[in-house]
OpenMM code with the backbone's topology and positions (N, CA, C; nanometers):
from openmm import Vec3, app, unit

residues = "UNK UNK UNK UNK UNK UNK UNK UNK UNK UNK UNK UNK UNK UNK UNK UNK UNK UNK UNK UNK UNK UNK UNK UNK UNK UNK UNK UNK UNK UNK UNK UNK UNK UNK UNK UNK UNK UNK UNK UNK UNK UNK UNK UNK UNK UNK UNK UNK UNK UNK UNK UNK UNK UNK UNK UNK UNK UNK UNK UNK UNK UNK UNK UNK UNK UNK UNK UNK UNK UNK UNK UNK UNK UNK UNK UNK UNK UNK UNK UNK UNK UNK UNK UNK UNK UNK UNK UNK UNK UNK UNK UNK UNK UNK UNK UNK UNK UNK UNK UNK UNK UNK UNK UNK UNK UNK UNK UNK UNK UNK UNK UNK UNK UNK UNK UNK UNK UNK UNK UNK UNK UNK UNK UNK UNK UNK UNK UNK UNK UNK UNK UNK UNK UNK UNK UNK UNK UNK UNK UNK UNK UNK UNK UNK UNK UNK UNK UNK UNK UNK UNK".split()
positions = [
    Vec3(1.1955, 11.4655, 17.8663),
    Vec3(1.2432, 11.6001, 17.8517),
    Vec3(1.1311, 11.6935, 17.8933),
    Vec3(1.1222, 11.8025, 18.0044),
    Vec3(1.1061, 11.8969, 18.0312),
    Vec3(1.0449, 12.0249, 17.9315),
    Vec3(0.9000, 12.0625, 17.9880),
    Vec3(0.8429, 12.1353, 17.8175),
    Vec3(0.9582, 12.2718, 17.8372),
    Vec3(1.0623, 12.3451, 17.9645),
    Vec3(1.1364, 12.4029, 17.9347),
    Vec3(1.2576, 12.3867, 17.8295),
    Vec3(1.2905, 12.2292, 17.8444),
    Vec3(1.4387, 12.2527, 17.8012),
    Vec3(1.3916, 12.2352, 17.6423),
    Vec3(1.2981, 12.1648, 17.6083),
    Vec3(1.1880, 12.2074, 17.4837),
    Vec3(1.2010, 12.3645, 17.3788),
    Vec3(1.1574, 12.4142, 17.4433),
    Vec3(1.1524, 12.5305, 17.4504),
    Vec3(1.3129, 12.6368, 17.4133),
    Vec3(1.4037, 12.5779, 17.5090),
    Vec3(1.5572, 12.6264, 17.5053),
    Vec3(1.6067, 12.5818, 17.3590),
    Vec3(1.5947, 12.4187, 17.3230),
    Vec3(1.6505, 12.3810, 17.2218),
    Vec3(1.6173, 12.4636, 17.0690),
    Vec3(1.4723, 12.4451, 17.0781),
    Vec3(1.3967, 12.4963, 16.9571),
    Vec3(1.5147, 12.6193, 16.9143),
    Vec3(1.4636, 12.7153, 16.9739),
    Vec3(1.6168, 12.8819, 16.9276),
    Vec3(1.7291, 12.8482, 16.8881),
    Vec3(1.7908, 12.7291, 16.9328),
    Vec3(1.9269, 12.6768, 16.9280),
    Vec3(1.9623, 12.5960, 16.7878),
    Vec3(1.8595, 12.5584, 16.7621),
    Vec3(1.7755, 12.4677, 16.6162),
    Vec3(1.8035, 12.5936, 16.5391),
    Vec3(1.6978, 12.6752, 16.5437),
    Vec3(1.6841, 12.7792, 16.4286),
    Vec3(1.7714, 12.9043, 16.4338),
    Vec3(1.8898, 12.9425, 16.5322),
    Vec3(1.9863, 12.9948, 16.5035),
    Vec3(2.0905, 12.9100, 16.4382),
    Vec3(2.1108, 12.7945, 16.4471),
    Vec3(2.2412, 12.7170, 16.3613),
    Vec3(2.1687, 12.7270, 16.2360),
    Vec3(2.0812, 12.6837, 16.1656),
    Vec3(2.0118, 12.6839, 16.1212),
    Vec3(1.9900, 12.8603, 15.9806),
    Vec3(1.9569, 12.9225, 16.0773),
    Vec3(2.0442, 13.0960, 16.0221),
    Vec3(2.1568, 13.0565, 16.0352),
    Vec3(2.2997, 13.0658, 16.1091),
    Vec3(2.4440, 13.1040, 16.1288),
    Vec3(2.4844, 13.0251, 16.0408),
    Vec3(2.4619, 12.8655, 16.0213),
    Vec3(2.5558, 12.7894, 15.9135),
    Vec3(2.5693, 12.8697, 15.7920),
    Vec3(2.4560, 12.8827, 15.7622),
    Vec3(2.4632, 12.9339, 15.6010),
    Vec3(2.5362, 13.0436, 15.5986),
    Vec3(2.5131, 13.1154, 15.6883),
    Vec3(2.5812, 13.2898, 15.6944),
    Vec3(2.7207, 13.2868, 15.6609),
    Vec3(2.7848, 13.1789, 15.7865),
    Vec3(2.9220, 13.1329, 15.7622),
    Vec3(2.9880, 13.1091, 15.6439),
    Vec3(2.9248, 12.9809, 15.5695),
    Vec3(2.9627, 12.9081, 15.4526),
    Vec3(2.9143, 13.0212, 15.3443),
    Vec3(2.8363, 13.1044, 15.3400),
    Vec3(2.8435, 13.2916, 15.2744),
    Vec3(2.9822, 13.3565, 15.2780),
    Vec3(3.0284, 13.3677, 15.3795),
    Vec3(3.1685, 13.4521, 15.4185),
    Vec3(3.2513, 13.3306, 15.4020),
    Vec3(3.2826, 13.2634, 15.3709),
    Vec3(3.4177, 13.1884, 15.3332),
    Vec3(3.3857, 13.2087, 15.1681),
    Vec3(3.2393, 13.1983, 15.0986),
    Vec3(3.2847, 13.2202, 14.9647),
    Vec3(3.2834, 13.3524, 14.9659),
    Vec3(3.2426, 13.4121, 15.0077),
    Vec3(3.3086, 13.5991, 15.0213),
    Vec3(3.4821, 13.6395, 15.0040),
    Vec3(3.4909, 13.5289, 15.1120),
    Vec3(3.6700, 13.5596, 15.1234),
    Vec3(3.7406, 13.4985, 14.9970),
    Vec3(3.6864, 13.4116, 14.9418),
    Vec3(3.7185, 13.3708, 14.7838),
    Vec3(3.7334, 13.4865, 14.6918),
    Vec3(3.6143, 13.5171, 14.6719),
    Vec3(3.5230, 13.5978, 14.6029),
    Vec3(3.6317, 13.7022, 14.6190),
    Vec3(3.7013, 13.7996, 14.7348),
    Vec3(3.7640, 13.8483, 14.7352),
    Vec3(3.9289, 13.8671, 14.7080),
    Vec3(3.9751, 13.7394, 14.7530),
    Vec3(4.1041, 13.6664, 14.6856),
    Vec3(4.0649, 13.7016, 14.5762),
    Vec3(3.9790, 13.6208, 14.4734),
    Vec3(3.9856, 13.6552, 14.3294),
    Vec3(4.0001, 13.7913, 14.2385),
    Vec3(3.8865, 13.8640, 14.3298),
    Vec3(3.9205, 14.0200, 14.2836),
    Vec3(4.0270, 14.1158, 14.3057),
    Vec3(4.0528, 14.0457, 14.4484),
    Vec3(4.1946, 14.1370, 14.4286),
    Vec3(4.2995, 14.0496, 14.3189),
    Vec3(4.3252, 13.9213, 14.2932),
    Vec3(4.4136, 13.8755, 14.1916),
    Vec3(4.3774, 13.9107, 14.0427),
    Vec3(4.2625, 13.9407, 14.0056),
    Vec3(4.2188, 13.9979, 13.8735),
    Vec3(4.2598, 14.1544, 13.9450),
    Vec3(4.2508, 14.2359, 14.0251),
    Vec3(4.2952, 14.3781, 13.9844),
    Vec3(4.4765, 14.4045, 13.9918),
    Vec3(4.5360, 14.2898, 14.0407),
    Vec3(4.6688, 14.2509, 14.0537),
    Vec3(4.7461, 14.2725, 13.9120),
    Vec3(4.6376, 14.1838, 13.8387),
    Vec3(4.6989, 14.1590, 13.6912),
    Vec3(4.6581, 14.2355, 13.6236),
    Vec3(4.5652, 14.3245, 13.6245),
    Vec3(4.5516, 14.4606, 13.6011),
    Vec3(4.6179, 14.5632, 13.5694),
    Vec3(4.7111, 14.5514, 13.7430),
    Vec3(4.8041, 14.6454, 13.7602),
    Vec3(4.9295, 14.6132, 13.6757),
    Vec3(4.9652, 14.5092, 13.6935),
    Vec3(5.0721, 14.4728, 13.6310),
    Vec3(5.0452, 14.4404, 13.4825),
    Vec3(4.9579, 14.4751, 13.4231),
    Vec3(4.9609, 14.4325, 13.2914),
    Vec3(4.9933, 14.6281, 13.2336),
    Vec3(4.9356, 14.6982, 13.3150),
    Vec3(4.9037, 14.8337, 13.2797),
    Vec3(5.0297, 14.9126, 13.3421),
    Vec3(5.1360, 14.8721, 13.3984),
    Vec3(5.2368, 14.9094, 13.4624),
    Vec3(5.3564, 14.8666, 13.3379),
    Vec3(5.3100, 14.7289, 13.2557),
    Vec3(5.4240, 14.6722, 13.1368),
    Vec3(5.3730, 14.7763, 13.0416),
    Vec3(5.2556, 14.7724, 13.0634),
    Vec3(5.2139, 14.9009, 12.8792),
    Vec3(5.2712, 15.0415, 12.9097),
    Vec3(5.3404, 15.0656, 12.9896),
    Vec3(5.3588, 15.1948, 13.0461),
    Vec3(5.2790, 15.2764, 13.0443),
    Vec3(5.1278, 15.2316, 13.0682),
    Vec3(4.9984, 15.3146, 13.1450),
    Vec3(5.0301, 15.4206, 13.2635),
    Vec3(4.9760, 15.5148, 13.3065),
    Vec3(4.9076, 15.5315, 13.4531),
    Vec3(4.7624, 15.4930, 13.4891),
    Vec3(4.7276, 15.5118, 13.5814),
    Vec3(4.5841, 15.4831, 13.6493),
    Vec3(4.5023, 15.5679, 13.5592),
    Vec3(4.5373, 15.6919, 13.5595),
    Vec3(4.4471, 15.7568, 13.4756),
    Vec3(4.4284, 15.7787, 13.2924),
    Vec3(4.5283, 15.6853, 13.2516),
    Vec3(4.5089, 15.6993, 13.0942),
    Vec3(4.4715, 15.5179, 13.0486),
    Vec3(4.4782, 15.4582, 13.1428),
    Vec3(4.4071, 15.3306, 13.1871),
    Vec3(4.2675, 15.4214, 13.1543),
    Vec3(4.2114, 15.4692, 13.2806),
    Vec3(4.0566, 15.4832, 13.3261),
    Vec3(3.9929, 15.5708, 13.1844),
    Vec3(4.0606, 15.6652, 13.1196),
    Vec3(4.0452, 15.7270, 12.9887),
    Vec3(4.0445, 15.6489, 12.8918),
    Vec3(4.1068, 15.5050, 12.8654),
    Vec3(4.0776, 15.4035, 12.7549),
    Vec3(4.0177, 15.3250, 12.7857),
    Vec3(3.9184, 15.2730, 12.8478),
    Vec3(3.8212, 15.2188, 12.9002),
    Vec3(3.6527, 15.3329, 12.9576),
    Vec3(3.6892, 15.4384, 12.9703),
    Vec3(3.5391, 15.5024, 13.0020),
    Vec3(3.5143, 15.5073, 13.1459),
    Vec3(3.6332, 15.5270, 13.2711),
    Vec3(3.6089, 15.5662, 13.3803),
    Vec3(3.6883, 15.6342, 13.4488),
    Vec3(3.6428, 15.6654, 13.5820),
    Vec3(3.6942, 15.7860, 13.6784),
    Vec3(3.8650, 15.7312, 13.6746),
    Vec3(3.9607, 15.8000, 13.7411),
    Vec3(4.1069, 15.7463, 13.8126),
    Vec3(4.0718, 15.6293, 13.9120),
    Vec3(3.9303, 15.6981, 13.9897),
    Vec3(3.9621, 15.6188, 14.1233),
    Vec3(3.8812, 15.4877, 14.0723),
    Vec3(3.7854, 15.5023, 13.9653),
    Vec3(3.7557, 15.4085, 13.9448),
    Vec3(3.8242, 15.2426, 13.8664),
    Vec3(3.9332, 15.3433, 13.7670),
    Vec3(4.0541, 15.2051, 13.7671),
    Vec3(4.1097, 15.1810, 13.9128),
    Vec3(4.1422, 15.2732, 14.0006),
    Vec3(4.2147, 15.2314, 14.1314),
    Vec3(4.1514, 15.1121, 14.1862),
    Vec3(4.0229, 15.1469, 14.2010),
    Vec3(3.9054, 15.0641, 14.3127),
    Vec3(3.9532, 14.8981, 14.2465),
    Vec3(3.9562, 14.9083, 14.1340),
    Vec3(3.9720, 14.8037, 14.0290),
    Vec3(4.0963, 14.7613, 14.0486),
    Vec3(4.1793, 14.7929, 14.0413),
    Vec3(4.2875, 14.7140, 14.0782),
    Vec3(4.3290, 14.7010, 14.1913),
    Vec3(4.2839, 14.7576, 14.3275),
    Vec3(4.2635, 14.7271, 14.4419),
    Vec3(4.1969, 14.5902, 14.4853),
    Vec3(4.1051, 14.5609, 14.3879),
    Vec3(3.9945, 14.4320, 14.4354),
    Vec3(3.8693, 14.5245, 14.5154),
    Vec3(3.8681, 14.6236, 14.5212),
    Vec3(3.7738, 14.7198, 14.5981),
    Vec3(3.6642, 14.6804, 14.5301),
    Vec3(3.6057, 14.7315, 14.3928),
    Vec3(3.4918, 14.7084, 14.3242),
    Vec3(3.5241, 14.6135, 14.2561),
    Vec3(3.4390, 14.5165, 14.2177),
    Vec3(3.4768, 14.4259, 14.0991),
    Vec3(3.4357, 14.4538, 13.9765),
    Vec3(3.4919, 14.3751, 13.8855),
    Vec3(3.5096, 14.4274, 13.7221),
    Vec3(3.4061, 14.3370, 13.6826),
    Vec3(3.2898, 14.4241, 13.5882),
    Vec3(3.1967, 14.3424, 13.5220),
    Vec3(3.2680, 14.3048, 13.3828),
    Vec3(3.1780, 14.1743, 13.3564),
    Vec3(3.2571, 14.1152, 13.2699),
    Vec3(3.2729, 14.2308, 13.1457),
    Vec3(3.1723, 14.2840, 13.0965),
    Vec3(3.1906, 14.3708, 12.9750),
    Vec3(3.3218, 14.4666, 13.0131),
    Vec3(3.3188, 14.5118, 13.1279),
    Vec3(3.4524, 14.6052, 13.1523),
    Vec3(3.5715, 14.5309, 13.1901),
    Vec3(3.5723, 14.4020, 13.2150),
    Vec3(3.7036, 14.3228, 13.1779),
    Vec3(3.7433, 14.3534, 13.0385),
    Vec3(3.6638, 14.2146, 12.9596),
    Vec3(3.6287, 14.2287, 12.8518),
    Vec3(3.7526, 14.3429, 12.7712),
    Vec3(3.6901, 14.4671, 12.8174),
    Vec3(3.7094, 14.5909, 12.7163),
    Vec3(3.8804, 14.6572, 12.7824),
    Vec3(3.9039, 14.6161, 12.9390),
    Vec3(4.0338, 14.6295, 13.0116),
    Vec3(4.0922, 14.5330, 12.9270),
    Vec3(4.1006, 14.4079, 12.9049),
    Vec3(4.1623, 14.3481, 12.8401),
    Vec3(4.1863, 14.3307, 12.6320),
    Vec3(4.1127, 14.4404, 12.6117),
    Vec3(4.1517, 14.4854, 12.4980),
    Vec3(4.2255, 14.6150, 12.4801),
    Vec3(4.2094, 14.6793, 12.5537),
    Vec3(4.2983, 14.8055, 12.5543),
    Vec3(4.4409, 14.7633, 12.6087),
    Vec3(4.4739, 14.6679, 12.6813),
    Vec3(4.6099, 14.5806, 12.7598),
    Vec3(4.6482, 14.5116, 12.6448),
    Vec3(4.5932, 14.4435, 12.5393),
    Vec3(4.6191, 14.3554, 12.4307),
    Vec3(4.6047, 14.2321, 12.4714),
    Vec3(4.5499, 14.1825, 12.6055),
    Vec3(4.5800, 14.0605, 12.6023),
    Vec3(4.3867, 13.9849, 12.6371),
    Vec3(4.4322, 13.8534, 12.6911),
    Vec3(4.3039, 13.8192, 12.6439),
    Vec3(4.2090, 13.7883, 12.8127),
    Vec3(4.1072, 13.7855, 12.8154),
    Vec3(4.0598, 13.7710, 12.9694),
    Vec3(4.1146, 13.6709, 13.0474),
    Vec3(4.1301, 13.6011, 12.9747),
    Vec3(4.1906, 13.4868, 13.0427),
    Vec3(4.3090, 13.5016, 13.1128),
    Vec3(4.4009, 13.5923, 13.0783),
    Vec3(4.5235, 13.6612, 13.1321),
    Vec3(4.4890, 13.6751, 13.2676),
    Vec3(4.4188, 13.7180, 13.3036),
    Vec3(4.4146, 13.8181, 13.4310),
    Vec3(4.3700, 13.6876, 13.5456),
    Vec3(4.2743, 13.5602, 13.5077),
    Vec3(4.2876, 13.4743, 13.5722),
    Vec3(4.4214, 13.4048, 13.5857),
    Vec3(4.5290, 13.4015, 13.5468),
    Vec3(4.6367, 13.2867, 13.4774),
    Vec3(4.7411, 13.3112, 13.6642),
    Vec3(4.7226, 13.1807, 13.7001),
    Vec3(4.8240, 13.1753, 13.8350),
    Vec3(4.7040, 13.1902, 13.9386),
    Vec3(4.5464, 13.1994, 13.9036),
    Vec3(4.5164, 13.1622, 14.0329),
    Vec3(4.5085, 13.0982, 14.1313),
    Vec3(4.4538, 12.9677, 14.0718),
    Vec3(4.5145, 12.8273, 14.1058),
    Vec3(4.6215, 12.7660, 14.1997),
    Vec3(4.7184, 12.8496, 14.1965),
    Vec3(4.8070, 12.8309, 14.2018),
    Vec3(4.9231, 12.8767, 14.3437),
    Vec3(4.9401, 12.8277, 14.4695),
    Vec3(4.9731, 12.9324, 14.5663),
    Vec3(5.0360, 13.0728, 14.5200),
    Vec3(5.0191, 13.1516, 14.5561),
    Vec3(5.0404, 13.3262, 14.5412),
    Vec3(5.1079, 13.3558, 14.6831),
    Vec3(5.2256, 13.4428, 14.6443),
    Vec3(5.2721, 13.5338, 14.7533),
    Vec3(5.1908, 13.6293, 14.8108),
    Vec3(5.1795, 13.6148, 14.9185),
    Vec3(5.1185, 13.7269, 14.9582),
    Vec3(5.1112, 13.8780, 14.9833),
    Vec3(5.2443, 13.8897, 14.9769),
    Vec3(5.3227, 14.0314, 14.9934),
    Vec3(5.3765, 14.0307, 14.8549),
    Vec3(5.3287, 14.1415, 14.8082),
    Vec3(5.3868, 14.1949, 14.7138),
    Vec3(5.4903, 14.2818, 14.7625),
    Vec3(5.6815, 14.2365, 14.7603),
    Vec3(5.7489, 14.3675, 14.7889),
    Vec3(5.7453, 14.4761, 14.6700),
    Vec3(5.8251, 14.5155, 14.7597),
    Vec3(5.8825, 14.6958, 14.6784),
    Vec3(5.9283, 14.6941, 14.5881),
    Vec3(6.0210, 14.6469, 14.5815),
    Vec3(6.1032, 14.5988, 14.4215),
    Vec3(6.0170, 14.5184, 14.3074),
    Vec3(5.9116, 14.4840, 14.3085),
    Vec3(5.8111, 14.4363, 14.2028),
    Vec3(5.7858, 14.5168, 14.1183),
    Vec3(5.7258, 14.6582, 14.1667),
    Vec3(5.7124, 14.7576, 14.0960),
    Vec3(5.8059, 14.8191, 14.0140),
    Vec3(5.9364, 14.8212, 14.0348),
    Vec3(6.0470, 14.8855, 14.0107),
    Vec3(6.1179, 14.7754, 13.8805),
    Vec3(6.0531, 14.6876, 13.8891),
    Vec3(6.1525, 14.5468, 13.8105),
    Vec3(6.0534, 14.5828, 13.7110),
    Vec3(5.9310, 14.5513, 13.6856),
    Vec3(5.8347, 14.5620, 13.6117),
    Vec3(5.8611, 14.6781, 13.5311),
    Vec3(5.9010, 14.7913, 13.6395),
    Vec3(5.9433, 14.9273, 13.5304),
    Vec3(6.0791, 14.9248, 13.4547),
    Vec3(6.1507, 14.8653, 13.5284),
    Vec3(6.3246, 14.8321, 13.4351),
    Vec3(6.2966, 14.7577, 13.3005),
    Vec3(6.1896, 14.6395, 13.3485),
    Vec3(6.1712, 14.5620, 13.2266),
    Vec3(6.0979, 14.6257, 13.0734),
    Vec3(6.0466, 14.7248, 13.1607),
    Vec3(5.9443, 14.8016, 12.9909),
    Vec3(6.0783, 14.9069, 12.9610),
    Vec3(6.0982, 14.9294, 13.0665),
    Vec3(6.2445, 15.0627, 12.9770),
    Vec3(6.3038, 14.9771, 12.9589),
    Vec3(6.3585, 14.8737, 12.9412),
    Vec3(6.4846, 14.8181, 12.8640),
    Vec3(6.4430, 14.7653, 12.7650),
    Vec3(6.3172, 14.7141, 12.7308),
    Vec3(6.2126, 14.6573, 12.5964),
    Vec3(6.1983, 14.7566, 12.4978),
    Vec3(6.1891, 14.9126, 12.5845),
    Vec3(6.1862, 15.0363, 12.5232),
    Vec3(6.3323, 15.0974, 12.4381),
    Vec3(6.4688, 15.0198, 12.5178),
    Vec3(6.6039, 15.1117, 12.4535),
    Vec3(6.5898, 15.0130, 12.3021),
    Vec3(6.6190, 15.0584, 12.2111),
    Vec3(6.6165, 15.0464, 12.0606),
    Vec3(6.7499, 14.9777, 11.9916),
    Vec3(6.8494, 15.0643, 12.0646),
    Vec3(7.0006, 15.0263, 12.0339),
    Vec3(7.0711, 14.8595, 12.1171),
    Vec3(7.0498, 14.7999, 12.0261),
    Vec3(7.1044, 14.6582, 12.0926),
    Vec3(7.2417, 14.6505, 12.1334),
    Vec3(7.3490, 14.7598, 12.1313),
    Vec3(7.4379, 14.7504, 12.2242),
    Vec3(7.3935, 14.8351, 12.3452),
    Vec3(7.3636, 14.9444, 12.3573),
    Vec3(7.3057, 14.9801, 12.4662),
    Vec3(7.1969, 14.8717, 12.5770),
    Vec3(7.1362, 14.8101, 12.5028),
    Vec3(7.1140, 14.6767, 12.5768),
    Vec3(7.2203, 14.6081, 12.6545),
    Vec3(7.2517, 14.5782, 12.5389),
    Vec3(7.4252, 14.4760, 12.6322),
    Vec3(7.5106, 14.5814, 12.7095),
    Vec3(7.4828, 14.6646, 12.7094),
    Vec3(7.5656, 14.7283, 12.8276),
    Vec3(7.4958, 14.7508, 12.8811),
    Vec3(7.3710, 14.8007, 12.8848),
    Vec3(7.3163, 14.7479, 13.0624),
    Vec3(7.2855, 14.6479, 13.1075),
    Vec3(7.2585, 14.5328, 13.0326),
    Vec3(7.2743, 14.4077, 13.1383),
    Vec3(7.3769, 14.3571, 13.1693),
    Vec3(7.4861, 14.3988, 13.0961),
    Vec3(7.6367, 14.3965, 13.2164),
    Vec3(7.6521, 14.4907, 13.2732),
    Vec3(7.6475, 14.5858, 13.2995),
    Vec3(7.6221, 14.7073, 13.4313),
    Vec3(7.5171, 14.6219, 13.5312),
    Vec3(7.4382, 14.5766, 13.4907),
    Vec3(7.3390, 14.4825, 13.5915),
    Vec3(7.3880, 14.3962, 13.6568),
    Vec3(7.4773, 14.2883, 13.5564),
    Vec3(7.5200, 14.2051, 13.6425),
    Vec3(7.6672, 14.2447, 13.7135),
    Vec3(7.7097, 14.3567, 13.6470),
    Vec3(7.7979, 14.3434, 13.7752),
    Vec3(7.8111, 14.4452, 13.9325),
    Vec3(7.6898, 14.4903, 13.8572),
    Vec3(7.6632, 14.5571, 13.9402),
    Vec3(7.5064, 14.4002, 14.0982),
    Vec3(7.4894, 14.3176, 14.0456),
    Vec3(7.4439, 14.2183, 14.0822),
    Vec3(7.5524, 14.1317, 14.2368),
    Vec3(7.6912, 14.1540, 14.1471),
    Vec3(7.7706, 14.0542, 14.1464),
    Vec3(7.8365, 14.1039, 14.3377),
    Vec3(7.8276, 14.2830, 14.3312),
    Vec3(7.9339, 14.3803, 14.4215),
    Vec3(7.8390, 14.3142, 14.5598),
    Vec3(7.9224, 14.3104, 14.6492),
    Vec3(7.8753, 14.2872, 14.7817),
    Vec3(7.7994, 14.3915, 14.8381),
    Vec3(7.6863, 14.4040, 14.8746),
    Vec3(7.6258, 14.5027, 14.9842),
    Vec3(7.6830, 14.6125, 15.0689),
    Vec3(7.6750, 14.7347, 15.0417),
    Vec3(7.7593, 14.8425, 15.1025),
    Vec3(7.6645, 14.8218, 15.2243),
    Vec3(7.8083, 14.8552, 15.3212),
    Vec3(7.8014, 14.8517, 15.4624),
    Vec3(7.7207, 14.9846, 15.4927),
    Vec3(7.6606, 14.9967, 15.5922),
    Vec3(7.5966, 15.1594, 15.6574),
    Vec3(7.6677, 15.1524, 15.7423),
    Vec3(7.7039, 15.2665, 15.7047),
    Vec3(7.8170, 15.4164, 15.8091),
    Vec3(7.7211, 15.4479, 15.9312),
] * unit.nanometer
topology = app.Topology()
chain = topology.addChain("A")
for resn in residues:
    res = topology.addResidue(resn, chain)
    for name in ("N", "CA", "C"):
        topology.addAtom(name, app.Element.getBySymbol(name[0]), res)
């Protein structure tokens, strides 16, 4: 071997050398990020059943609006003490907010998630147990009617 091609290899050595690690960095990054956004997921949805907003969330815990937002975005991550203290003001326990990671996840959250989540706390909310039973038969038969056509 040639004291050039010597020379060529060496850089080629000590850039893989830098780049591997960098790489195998950003795949646990992209973890790292999966996770935070699935802890600010359950966040949302735990604080969407308490019939919270963002901002009386961020007022029972000790921060900005945007700072619950960032948080349930996966934007900033939640130190454990401010889990911790999110998950006492929610009632439930830290462990909650991990529960289904494991586990394949949809990726798209549709539209109607939000909206079901809210039917489910107002109907937990009506008091009168026939008024119950009449809206979950208004539900289902209203479930049952075929899809109106567009005019």
């Amino acid at each position: 071997m040639s004291c050039g091609a010597t020379i060529l290899i060496a850089p080629v050595k000590l850039l893989r050398q830098i780049y591997e690690p960098l790489v195998s960095m950003s795949k646990r990054s992209n973890r790292t990020l999966e996770i935070e956004q699935h802890v600010g997921s359950r966040i949302r949805q735990r604080r969407i059943m308490m019939g919270l907003t963002q901002q009386q969330l961020a007022d029972l815990i000790g921060v900005t609006y945007q700072q619950a937002h960032k948080y349930e975005r996966g934007i900033n991550r939640v130190s454990a003490g401010r889990l911790f203290e999110i998950a006492r003001v929610l009632g439930v326990t830290v462990a909650h907010f991990y529960d289904g990671l494991d586990q394949p996840e949809e990726k798209q959250v549709t539209s109607r998630q939000p909206m079901s989540l809210e039917l489910a706390r107002n109907f937990a909310m009506i008091s009168n147990s026939k008024h119950q039973e009449a809206l979950t038969h208004l539900a289902r038969a209203l479930a049952q009617q075929p899809p109106e056509q567009a005019s």
